[in-house]
C-alpha positions as CSV (number, residue, x, y, z in Angstrom):
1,X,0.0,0.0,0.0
2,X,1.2,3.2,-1.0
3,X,0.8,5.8,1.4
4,X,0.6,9.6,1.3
5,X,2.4,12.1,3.6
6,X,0.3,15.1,4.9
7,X,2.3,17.6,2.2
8,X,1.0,15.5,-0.7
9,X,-2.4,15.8,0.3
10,X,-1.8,19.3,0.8
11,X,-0.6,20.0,-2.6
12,X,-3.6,18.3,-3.8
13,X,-5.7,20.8,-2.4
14,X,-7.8,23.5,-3.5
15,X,-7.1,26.9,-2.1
16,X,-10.3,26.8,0.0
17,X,-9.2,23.3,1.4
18,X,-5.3,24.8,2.2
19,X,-6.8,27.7,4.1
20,X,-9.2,25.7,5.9
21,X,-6.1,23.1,6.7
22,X,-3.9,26.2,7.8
23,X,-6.5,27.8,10.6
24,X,-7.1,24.1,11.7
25,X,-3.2,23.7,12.3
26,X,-3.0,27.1,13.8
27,X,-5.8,26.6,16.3
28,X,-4.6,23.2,17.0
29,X,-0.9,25.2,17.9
30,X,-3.0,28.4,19.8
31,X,-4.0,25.1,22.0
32,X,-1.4,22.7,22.3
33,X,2.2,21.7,21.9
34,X,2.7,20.3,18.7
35,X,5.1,17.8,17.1
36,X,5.7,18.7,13.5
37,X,7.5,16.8,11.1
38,X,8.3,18.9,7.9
39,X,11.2,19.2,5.1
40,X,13.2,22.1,5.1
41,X,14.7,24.0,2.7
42,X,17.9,22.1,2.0
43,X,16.1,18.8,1.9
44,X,16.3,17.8,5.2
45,X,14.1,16.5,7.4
46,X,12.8,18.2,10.3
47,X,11.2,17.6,13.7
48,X,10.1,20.4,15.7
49,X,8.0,20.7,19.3
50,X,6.3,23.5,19.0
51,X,3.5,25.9,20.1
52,X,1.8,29.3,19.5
53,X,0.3,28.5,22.7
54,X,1.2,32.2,24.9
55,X,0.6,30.4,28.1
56,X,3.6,27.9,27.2
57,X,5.6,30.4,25.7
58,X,8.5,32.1,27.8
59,X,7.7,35.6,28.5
60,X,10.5,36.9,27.1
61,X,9.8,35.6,24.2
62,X,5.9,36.4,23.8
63,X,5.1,37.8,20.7
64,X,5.2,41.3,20.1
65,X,1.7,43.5,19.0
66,X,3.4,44.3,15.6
67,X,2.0,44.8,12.6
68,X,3.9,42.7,11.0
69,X,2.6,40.7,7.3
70,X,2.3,37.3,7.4
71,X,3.8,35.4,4.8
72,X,1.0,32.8,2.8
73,X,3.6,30.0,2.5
74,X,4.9,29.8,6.2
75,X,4.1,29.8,10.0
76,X,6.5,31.5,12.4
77,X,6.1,29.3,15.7
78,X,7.6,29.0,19.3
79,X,10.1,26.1,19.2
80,X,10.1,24.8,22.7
81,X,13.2,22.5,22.2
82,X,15.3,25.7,20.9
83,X,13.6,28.0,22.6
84,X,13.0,30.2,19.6
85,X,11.1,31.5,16.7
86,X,11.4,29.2,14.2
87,X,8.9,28.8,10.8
88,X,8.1,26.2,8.3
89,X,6.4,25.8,5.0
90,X,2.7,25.0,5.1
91,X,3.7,22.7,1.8
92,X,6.4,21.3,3.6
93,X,4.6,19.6,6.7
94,X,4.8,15.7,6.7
95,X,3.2,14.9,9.9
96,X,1.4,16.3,13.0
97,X,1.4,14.5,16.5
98,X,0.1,16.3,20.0
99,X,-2.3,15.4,22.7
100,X,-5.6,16.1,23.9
101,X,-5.1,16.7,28.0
């Protein structure tokens, strides 16, 4: 059996489905700490712990009320592991693992 990873079904896709997929993941980071897998730039892959979660997030490192555009293509979140802001590409993202508590 052949199996797909989450970035081929995203790729398959319509816009409306990507944008629906994105504020899913989003919400799913507001409210938990998240394991993603993903492929980065140079090929690699990638496993991150992360949040956007402001409780879990240090304080100096809470996010600042700037104006600042989003890009489309990426998500800047709070890499607990690294303890930094770190982003992937919403193409990019293999797998998703967290827990309900």
């Amino acid at each position: 059996m052949n199996l797909k990873t989450l970035n081929t079904f995203y790729a398959e896709m319509n816009e409306k489905e990507q944008k629906e997929f994105q504020k899913w993941l989003r919400g799913v980071l507001k409210m938990h700490e998240t394991t993603i897998f993903f492929t980065k730039k140079d090929g690699t892959e990638r496993k991150m712990l992360c949040t956007l979660n402001e409780n879990t997030i240090p304080s100096e490192f809470a996010p600042k009320n700037t104006r600042k555009k989003q890009s489309e293509d990426a998500v800047s979140v709070f890499d607990l592991e690294n303890e930094g802001w770190r982003s992937f590409r919403w193409d990019s993202v293999k797998k998703i693992e967290f827990s309900i508590r």
